[in-house]
Structure formats: structure tokens, C-alpha cells
N, C-alpha and C positions, 0 to 999 in steps of 0.2 A: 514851255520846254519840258516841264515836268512832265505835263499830262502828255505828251508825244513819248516821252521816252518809258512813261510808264503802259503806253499802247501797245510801245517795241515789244518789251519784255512780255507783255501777254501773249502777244502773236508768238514770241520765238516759244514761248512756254507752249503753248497751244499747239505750235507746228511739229515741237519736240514727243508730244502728248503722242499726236497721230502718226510719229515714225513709230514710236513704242508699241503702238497696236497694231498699225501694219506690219511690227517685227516678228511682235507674238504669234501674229497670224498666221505669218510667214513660216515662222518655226513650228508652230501648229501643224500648218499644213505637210512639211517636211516629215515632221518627227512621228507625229499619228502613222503615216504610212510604214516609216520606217521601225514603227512599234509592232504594230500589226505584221508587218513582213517577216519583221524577227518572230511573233508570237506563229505565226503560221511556218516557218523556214523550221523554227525548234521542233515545231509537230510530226511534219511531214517531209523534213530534209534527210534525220538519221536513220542511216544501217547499221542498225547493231545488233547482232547475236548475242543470246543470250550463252555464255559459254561456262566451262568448270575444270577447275584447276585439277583435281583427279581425271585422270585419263578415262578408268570405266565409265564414270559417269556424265564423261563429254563423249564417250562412243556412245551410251542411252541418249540422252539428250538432247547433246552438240548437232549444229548445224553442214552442213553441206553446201550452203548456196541453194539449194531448192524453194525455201520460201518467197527468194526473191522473184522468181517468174510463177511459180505456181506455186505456193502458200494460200491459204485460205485464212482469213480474216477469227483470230482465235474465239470472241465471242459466234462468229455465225457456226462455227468448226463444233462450240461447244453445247449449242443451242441445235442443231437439227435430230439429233437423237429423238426431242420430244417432238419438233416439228414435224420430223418424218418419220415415227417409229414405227408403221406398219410395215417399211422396207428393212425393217432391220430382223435378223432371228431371234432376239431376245432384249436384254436389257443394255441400251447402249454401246458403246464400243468397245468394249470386255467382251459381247455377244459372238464379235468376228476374229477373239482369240485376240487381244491387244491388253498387254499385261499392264497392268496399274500398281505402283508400288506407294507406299503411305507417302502423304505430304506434298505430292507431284501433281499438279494441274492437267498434266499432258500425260499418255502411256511412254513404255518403253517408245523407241523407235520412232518418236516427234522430236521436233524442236520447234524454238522459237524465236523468232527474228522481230524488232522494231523496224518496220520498213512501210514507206507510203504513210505514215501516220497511224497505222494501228502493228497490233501485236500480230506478226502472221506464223501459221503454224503448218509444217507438212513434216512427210517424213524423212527419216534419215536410213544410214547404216544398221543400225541394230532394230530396223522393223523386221528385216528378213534375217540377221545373224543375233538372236538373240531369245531365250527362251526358257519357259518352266520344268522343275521337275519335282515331283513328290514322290514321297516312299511309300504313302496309303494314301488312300480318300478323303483321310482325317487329316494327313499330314498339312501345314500351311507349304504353300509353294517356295522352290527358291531360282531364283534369276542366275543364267549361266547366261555369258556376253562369249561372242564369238560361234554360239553354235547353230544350228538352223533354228530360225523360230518354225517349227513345229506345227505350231497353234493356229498364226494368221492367218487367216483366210483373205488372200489380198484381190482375189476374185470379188469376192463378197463386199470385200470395202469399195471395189470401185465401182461396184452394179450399186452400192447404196447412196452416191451421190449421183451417179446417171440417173437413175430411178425418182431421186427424190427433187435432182434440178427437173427433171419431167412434171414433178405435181404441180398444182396451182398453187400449192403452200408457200413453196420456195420467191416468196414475195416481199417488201418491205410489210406490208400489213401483218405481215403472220411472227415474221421473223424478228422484228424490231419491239413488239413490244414481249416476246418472248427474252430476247435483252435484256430488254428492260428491267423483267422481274426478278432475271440471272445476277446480272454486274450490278443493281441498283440502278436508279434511277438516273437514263443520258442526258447530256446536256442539247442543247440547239441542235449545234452542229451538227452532233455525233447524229441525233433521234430523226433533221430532215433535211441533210446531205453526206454525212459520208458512208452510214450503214446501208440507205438506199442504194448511191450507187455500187457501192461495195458488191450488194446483194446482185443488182442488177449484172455488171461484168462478171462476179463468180458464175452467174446462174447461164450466163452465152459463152461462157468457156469449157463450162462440162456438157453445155448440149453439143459444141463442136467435138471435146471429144468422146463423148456418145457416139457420133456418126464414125468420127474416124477410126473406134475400135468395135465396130460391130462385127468383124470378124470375130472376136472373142465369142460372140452369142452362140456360134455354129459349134463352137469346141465342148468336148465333154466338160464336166462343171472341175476346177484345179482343184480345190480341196484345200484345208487348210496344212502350210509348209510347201508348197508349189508356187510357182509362175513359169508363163510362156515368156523368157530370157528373150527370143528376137525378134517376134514378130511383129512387139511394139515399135521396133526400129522400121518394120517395112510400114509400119501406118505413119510413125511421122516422117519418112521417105517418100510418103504419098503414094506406094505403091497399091494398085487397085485391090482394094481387099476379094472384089469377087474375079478376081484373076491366079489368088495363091492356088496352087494344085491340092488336091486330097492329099497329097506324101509332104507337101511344106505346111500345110496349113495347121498344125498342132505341134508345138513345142513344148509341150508341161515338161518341168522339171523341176524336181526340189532344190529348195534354198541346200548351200554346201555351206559348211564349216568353214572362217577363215583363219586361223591360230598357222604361228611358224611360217610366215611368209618366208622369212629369208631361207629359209631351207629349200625353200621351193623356186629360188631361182637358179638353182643350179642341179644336173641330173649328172648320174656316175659318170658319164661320158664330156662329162664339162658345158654342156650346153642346157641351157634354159629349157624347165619343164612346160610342156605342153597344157594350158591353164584352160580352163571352164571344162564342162564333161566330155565336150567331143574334142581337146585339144586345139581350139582354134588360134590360140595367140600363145604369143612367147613372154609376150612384154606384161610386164605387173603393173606396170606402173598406166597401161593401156585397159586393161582389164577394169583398176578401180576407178578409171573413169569413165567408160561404158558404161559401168555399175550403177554408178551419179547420176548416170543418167532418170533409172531409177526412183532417185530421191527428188527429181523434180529440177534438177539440174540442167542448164543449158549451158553453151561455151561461151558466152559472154555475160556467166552469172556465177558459174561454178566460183564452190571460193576454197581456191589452191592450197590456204596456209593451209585452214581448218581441216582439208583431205589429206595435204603432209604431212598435219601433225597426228591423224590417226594412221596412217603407213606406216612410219614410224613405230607408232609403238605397235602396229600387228607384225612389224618381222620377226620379234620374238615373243611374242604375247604367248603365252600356254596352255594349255584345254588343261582343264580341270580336270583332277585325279579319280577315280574311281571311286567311292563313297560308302560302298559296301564290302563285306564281309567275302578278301577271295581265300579259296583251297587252294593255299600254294602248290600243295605235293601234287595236286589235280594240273595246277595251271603246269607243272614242270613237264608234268607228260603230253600238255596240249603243247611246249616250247617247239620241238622237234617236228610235228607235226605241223605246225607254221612255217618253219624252216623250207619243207618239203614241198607245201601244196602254196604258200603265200607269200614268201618272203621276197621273191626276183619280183613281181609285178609291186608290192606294197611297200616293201622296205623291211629292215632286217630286225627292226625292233621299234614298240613304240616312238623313240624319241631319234631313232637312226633311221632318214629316208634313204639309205643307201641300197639299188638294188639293180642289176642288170635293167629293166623294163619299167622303173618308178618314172613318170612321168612319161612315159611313151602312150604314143594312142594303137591301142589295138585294134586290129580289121572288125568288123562287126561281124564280119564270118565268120573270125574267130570268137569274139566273145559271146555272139545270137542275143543281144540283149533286144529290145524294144527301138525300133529304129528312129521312131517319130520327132527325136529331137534332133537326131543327127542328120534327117533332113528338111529339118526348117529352117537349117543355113543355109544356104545360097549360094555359090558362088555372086551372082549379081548382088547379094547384100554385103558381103565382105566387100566388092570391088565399092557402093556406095557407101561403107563403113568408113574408108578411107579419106573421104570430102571432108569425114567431121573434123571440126578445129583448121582446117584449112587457114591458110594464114597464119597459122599460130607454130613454133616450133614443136608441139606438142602433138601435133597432127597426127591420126590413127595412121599409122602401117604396117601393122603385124598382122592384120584378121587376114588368115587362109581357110579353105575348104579343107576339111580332110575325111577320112572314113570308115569314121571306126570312134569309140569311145578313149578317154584316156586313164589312164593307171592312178589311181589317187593314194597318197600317204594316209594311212589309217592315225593319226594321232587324235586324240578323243572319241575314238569309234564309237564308245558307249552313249554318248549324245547326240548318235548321226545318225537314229533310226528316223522312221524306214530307209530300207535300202535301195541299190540300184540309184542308178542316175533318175529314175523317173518316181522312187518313193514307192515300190510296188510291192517287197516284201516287207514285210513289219518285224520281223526280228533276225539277226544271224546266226540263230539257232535255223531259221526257216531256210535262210541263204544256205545254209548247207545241205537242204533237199533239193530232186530233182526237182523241177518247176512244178511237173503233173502233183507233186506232195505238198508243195507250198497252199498259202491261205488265197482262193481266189478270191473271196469277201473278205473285210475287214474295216475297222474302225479307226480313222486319222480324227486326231487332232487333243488325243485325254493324254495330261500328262503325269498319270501313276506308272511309275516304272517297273519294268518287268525283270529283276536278277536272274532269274534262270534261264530263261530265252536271250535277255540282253538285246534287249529293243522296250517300246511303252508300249502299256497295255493295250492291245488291239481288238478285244473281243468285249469291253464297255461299251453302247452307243449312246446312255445317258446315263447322266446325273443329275441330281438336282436340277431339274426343268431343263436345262441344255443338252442340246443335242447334238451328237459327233456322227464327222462326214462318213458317209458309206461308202467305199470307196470297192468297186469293181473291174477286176482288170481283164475281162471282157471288152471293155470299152478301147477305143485308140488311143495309143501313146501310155493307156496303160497296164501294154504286156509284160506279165513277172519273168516270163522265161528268159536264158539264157545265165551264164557264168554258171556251168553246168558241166559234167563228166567228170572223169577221172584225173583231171588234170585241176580242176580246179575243187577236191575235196568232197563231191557231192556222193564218192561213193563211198566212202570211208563207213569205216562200223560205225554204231550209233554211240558208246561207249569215247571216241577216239573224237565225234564230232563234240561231245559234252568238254570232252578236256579242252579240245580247240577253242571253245565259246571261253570256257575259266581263262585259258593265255591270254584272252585279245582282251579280258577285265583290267591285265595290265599295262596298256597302251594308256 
């Protein structure tokens, strides 16, 4: 009886043994995956921006929503400069005008976003509204947020990933151990699946659009402080690029200043100002998302807070003060003189946009400015402007045709050279000759400032190994004439134009 009941107890001990290990196993098998899941979910689940409690430096930095559909993977973003540096004009990407300030991994007008498992980076808002200025050649630069950036050349930047997704470089072979020697040494994963593919889908998403913006190739070169605003809507509209006409097919136009939004929703007659250079919309709030679009934004990516909390602070954001040395007694005798030739279409003092004509769009008849942006709208592009956001409350319906340019508030005029809608004259000393006297040559993109003329120096074309765009306005869309005769100051004595340049120092 003994020995039987001491069989039992072995067996039940024995039987006990292999649930134990069947458990472990069991939990093994559970928990392994669900290790793993979490260790991959943590990798590749979050979106986070990287964001910043000062406002300037979440309009530098701060994200848009852009990286989430087109960001570029921050190591490959960082690493093609050497892989592809025969497409570039110089040394990296400070070469195409992209401002770097100490201690920042990214320029101005980047951000950066955790998303899909890596750092991805594209741009933002202050790639096109933000920029240098220096007082000498010797001078160290200083960053003004809100004004045109000047500098970039965003032509430039995006023929240097078309260009460079074309070489045979743009490969895991080339580009991964260039990584490698960057960030230190990757692990597994990173070194032979995610930078591969990474590489791979970056590398079929810029040859797609390569093809879809080869329109771009046929247009004179932008220049740095320029883009064509809509004719990137007609390629992702998918309208036939070799179908746009000679008169739509070039829209250059400089980046504009955006400081004092909320002044700018309402015009002396109580109705909303006529917004972008030809006047095509009313709504602001339509505008800076069109804008977004820009930054790589789409409507099922845009990200709303991040865009309302810089609206927000641009409705009263302020252009920076003049910096130099004015002749009051001088500017007093330009004061009347603005009164007279400026004040109904501008507004009646720097920081007052009140004026009969402030946001109105004048006839191009009247004004004779360069037509070429005014007509690379469309009617058919405004009517397809309208789909965007469909479904959404938010949905465009302000874009109309109109014809003619519209009246803009001069606030920070001194950081809004060159002038014209199209960047054509280089100082407002020049704006006040007739066209035939203005500079038909000239140099974009140096940013020593010019006090006497009140524009940046245009007659530098190099410095220190870099080279500044040559810009001719002989070419299309970049005609200097019009805002010309008596009516608008060009015949004024030369004495009378000097003081008018001193008044506008104090906007």
C-alpha cells in the first residue's frame, strides 16, 4: 500500500511537473510576441512632433503635418549632401540659402516629427517667411521670422532631390553605410530593413514627382526668394502639364511677409482684404491652408492644432523695427509725400492699414505690372481648388479669378525687397523710377543690406565661393515695368523721392 501510494504521488508530482512546463511555454509563447509587439508598436506606432514652448522658435522649427506624408527620413535627409554633392551649388544645404543657426541639427524652416519608426524631417512655415540680414560682409547674420526668406532657393532644393533620386547613388549601398559613419554605428534592423526600405520608397516618390512637376523645367530658373504658388496645385490636380498655355504656364512669385494678420481681415469698407498677390481669396483661414500645402501637408495629415496655434500668434505678430540710423527731418518731408502718391492703395501709416484701396485688387491695366502670375490662375483651378477638403467643414470656397494685382499693407517694408509681386525691382529707391531707369540685371539672394536705396544689396554676385542668382528681367513673368507715372510717384523730383525712401524707414 505503501509502494502504490508512493507511485501516486510521483505520478501526481510528475503530472504537476509537465503542466508547469506546458505553462511556461504557454506563457512563453504569449508573452514573447506580446514583447516584441510592444518593443516594435513603441518603435513604429508614435507621432510626435518635436515642438517648443516659445512661439518664434515653433514657427522655425515647429511642425505642420507635412512630415507625416512627405518627410524624408532625418538620417537620409542628412546624409545626401555628401552622397549627392555634384547637384548641389556648393556646400550643403546652406548652398541653396537654408539658414542654420548654432546648436540646431535641422535649418530654419524644417521640422521634425517621430513617425513610422524614424525621425522624419520636411519643411515648414518659415522656409519661405523667414530670413537673414547683415549690415556688412563682416557682419554675423541675424534671423527675422515672418519676412520673405529671400535667400532659398526652393527651385534649387527640389531639382536637388529629383536630380539626386535619378543617380545610381541614391541606393541602400551608398546611402546606408554613409549612415552609418554619420549617427554611429546601426543596428540589424535599422542597417538591413528599415533604411533600405526607407531608401527605396523615398527614392519612387521623388521620381513620381519628377515626372509630375516637369513642367517646372520649361519655366525660367525662380531664383532664390521665389515660387510658382499654383501650378503645383495643377500637377497634383493632374492636370496635363503639356496642356497649360504659354500665359498660365509660369507663375513666379516671391514669398510675401506675413506679420499683422488680423489687420488684414478687415478693409475700410468692412469687408475682408483681398489675400495672395492677385487677390484671390478672402478667407485667411483658407489661405494658410493652401499654404500647407506647401509644407508637404495633405487633408488627412494637416495637423490643425499646430497650424492654429501659429495663426494665432501671426494676427498680431510685428515686423521688426528698422535697425538703422533714420533723418527724421528728412523722413518728415517724405511724411506728406506718402500721404499724396501712397497712402489710399497702402494704408495711411506703417502700423494704420486704413485706406480707400488697402486690400482691393487693381485692374492690371491699371497697375501694367508683369501679368504672368495673374494668369496662372484659372478659373478651372479655383473651380478644382474647391474639392480640396471636401467632406470636411473646412472645405475651400473662397478661390475666385480676378484681374488685376491686389493693394498690400506696407508693414516691414524694409525686409520685403525686391519688390513687385514678382521680385523684379531690388530696391524702392528703384520702385520710384520709371521701369526704362530701373536695374534690368541684378543680383538675388546676398543678404547685406542696402540703407540708402532700402532694398539688399543687388549688385554683389559673389562672395566667398558662393554664388548669387542673376536674375534678368527680360525673361517671362520677370517683367519690372509697371506701378509707374504720375499717380503713383515715379515722377517726383529726385530730392522728394530720397525723402519718400527716409518715411517708408519708418513703417
Amino acid at each position: 500500500m505503501a509502494e502504490h501510494k508512493n507511485d501516486s504521488q510521483d505520478n501526481a508530482a510528475r503530472a504537476a511537473a509537465r503542466w508547469r512546463r506546458r505553462f511556461s511555454i504557454l506563457v512563453l509563447l504569449l508573452v514573447i510576441p506580446l514583447a516584441l509587439g510592444l518593443s516594435i508598436g513603441s518603435r513604429f506606432l508614435p507621432d510626435r512632433p518635436v515642438t517648443y514652448d516659445d512661439i518664434e522658435e515653433h514657427f522655425k522649427y515647429g511642425s505642420t503635418g507635412g512630415e507625416r506624408a512627405s518627410g524624408f527620413p532625418f538620417w537620409i535627409w542628412q546624409v545626401l549632401p555628401q552622397v549627392c554633392a555634384k547637384y548641389l551649388p556648393g556646400e550643403g544645404y546652406a548652398s541653396l540659402g537654408m539658414i542654420y543657426e548654432p546648436g540646431q541639427p535641422i535649418p530654419v524652416g524644417m521640422s521634425m516629427r517621430r513617425n513610422l519608426g524614424l525621425d522624419r524631417v520636411f519643411l515648414n512655415c518659415a522656409a519661405c517667411h523667414a530670413g537673414t540680414v547683415r549690415d556688412t560682409p563682416d557682419s554675423p547674420p541675424r534671423v527675422y521670422v515672418g519676412m520673405p526668406a529671400h535667400s532659398l532657393n526652393l527651385m534649387g532644393f527640389q531639382n536637388f532631390f529629383f536630380q539626386c533620386a535619378g543617380d545610381a547613388k541614391f541606393s541602400a549601398d551608398y546611402i546606408v553605410p554613409e549612415i552609418d559613419r554619420q549617427a554611429g554605428r546601426l543596428g540589424m534592423l535599422d542597417r538591413y530593413l528599415v533604411y533600405p526600405v526607407a531608401i527605396a520608397l523615398m527614392r519612387e516618390r521623388l521620381l513620381m514627382l519628377r515626372e509630375r512637376f516637369a513642367w517646372a523645367g520649361k519655366q525660367p530658373a525662380w531664383g532664390p526668394g521665389r515660387v510658382d504658388t499654383f501650378n503645383p496645385s495643377k500637377a497634383l490636380f493632374n492636370f496635363p502639364p503639356d496642356k497649360l498655355s504659354p500665359e498660365e504656364g509660369i507663375g513666379t512669385a516671391d514669398f510675401p511677409s506675413i506679420w499683422e494678420q488680423r489687420k488684414r481681415k478687415q478693409r475700410d469698407d468692412g469687408q475682408p482684404m483681398q489675400l495672395h498677390w492677385d487677390g484671390n481669396n478672402t478667407k485667411a483661414e483658407e489661405r494658410n491652408k493652401n499654404a500647407a500645402f506647401g509644407t508637404g501637408t495633405t487633408p488627412p495629415t494637416i495637423d490643425l492644432l499646430a497650424i492654429g496655434r501659429l495663426e494665432q500668434w501671426l494676427l498680431d505678430a510685428m515686423p521688426p523695427k528698422y535697425p538703422y540710423p533714420i533723418d527724421r527731418a528728412l523722413a518728415e518731408k517724405g511724411a506728406p509725400l506718402y500721404a499724396e502718391y501712397c497712402a489710399a492703395c497702402h494704408g495711411a501709416s506703417g502700423q494704420d492699414f486704413k485706406g480707400s484701396y488697402v486690400g482691393h485688387v487693381v485692374p492690371l491695366e491699371q497697375i501694367g505690372t508683369d501679368r504672368h502670375r495673374l494668369d496662372s490662375f484659372t478659373p478651372e483651378l479655383a473651380q478644382n481648388l474647391g474639392s480640396v477638403y471636401a467632406g470636411y467643414p473646412w472645405r475651400f470656397q473662397g478661390f475666385r479669378k480676378t484681374f488685376g494685382y491686389a493693394n498690400m499693407p506696407l508693414d516691414g517694408i524694409w525686409l520685403r525687397a525686391p519688390y513687385l509681386h514678382n521680385g523684379s525691382v531690388p530696391s524702392l529707391r528703384d520702385l520710384l523710377e520709371p521701369a526704362a531707369l530701373r536695374p534690368k540685371n541684378f543680383c538675388r539672394g546676398y543678404d547685406v543690406f542696402d540703407q540708402r536705396r532700402l532694398g539688399f544689396v543687388s549688385d554683389v554676385c559673389e562672395e566667398g565661393g558662393r554664388h548669387f542668382f542673376h536674375f534678368d528681367t527680360s525673361l517671362p513673368g520677370n517683367g519690372n515695368a509697371g506701378h509707374e507715372g504720375k499717380a503713383f510717384g515715379t515722377e517726383m523730383a529726385d530730392d522728394e523721392k530720397t525723402a519718400l525712401v527716409e518715411f517708408l524707414k519708418t513703417f
